[in-house]
N, C-alpha and C positions, 0 to 999 in steps of 0.2 A: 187591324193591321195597317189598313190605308193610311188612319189618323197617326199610329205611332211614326208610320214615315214621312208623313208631311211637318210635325212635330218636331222630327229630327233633322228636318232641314230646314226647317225654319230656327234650330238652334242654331245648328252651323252658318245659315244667310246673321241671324243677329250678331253673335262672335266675329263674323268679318265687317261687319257694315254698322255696326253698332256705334263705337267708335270715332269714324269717319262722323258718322251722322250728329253726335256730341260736337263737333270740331266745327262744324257748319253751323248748328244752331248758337255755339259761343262765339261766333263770327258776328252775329248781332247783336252783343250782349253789350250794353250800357256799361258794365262795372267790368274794370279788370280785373277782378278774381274770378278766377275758375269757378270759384265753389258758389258764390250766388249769384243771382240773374236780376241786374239793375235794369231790364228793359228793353224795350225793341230800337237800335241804334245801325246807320247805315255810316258813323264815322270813321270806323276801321277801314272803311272799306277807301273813303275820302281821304286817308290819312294814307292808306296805301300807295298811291296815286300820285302822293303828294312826296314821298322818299326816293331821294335821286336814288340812294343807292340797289332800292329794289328797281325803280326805273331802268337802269341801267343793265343789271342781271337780266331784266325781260326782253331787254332789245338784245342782247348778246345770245339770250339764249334763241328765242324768234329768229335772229337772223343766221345761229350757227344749226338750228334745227332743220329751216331753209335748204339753205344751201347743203348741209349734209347728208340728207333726203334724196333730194335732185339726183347731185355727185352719185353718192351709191343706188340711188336706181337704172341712172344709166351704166355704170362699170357694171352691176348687178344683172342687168340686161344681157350685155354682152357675152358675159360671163356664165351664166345660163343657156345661152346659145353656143356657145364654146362645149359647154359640160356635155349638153341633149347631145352633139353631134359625136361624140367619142366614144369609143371604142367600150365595150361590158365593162374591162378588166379598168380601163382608164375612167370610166365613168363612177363607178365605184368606189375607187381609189380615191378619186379627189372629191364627192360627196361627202366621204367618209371624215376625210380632212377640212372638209367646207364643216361639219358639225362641232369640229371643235372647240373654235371661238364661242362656238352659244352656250355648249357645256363646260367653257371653263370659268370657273368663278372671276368677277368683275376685277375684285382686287389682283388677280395673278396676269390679268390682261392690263390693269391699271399701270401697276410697274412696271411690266416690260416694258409699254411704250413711254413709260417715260424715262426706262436706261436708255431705250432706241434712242431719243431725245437727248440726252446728255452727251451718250457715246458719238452723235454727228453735231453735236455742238450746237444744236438746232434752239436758240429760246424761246422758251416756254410764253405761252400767249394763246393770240386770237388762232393762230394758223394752228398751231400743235394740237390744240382742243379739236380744233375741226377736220384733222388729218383723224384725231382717237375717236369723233365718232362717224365718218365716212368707214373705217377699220372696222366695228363693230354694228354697225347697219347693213354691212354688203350683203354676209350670210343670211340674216332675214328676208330680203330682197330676195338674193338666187331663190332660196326653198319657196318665196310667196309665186314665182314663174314659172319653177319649173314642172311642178303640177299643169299648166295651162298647156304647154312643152309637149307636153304625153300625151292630151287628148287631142294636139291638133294634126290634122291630113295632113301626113308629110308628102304627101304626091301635090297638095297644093303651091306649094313653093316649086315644083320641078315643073308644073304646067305651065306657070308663070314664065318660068326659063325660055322652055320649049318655044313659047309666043312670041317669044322677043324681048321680053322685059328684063332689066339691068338686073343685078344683083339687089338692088339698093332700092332699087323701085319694087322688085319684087318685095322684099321684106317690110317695107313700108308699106304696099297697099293688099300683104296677106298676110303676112306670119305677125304684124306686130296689133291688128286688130283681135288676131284670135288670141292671142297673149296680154291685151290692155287691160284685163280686169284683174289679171296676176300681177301686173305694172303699177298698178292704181293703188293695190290692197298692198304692196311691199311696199310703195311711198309713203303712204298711208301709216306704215308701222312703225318704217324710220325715223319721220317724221315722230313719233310718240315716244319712242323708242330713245329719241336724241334729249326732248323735254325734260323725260323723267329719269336720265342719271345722274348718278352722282359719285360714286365711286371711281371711273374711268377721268369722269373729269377733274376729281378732284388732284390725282398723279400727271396730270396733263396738261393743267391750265397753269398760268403765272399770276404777275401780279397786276391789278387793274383790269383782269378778264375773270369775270364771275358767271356762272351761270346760275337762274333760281334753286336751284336743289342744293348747291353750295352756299347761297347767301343765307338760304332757310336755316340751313345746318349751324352756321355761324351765329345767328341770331338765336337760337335754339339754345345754346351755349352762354350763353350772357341771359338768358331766361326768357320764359315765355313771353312774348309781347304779342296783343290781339292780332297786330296786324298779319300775324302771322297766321293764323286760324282762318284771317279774310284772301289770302296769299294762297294758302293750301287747299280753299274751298273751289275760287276759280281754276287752280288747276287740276282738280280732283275730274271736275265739270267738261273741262276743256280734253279732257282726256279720255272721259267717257263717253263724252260726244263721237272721240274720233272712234273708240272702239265699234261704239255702236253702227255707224257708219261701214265699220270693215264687215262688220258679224251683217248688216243687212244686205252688201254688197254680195257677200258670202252666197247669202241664203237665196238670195235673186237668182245666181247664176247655176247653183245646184241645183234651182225651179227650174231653169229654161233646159240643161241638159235633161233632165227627167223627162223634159216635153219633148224632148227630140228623140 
């Protein structure tokens, strides 16, 4: 019984990863055909490096992932502090409302904002991209804080009062330590979270603002070129770096309350 369940997850691990792991290995592949293997070669990679136009998509995306991250974790902050302190019935309400962005498919969030876009006249570019995903980062953000929200002494913040200390100081040197790992781990997502769209951006962005998941797309479409295989291996990489990173932050911090 063991074997058959290890067996069967190891089918489902190969079907997901299987794939992926083809894409990485033709990443080094001497010959551009898919179908045979001319050799161990690090020129896709050289050749990557070397294309303004993916250049370009990576500083746009790096810098709108950036900044979109920051932006929604601080609103997201706030905003989470706003929610903890309100009322069942209001807390509830707007939770309930806060889920909706994440359950609503990409494309129906893509469109809106880009009628929002049309209808204020607003052109399409670097700002509008970076407003659609501040938009769709926020909710990940509140829900990564407001678990930390729940567990911490709300009598800590009123003793702070009590002593003398400002609103501003209080919350700086108590409520936002006990809350920095829920801070970290929403930056943390946003940031991943902003990398890998594609759909949002694509209703969102204009002309001469690219992000990687769009240029891939575009190139994808005109036919497979290696360098795209060497494109999608470091961000496969780069992204499961960061998960990894949240999933151990994670498991740290559910260590230390155990301990307490």
């Amino acid at each position: 019984m063991r074997f058959l369940k290890r067996f069967y997850l190891g089918l489902i691990f190969l079907f997901l990863y299987a794939p992926i792991l083809i894409l990485m290995v033709f990443s080094f592949n001497d010959s551009k055909s898919r179908g045979n293997w001319g050799g161990f070669t690090l020129r896709w990679y050289a050749e990557l490096f070397r294309d303004r136009e993916i250049m370009s998509a990576l500083y746009y995306t790096i810098v709108i992932a950036i900044l979109s991250a920051l932006i929604a974790t601080a609103i997201g902050m706030v905003a989470a502090l706003g929610i903890h302190n309100m009322n069942r019935f209001g807390k509830g309400l707007v939770i309930n409302i806060t889920y909706l962005p994440m359950l609503n498919p990409d494309i129906v969030t893509g469109i809106s904002l880009m009628i929002l876009f049309v209808f204020v006249n607003m052109e399409r570019g670097f700002i509008s991209l970076l407003i659609a995903h501040i938009t769709f980062n926020i909710p990940y953000v509140i829900f990564s804080i407001m678990p930390k929200l729940k567990q911490m002494n709300q009598h800590l913040y009123e003793a702070a009062l009590d002593l003398g200390a400002t609103p501003f100081y209080a919350f700086r040197k108590v409520i936002l330590p006990e809350i920095m790992p829920g801070v970290i781990t929403g930056l943390i997502f946003a940031f991943t979270l902003s990398i890998d769209d594609f759909v949002i951006s694509y209703f969102t962005t204009g002309a001469g603002v690219s992000n990687l998941s769009i240029v891939i797309h575009s190139m994808a479409r005109r036919g497979i070129n290696p360098t795209i295989n060497a494109l999608s291996t470091l961000m496969f990489i780069t992204v499961l770096l960061l998960l990894i990173i949240v999933n151990k932050r994670t498991a740290n911090n559910s260590g230390k309350e155990n301990v307490i």
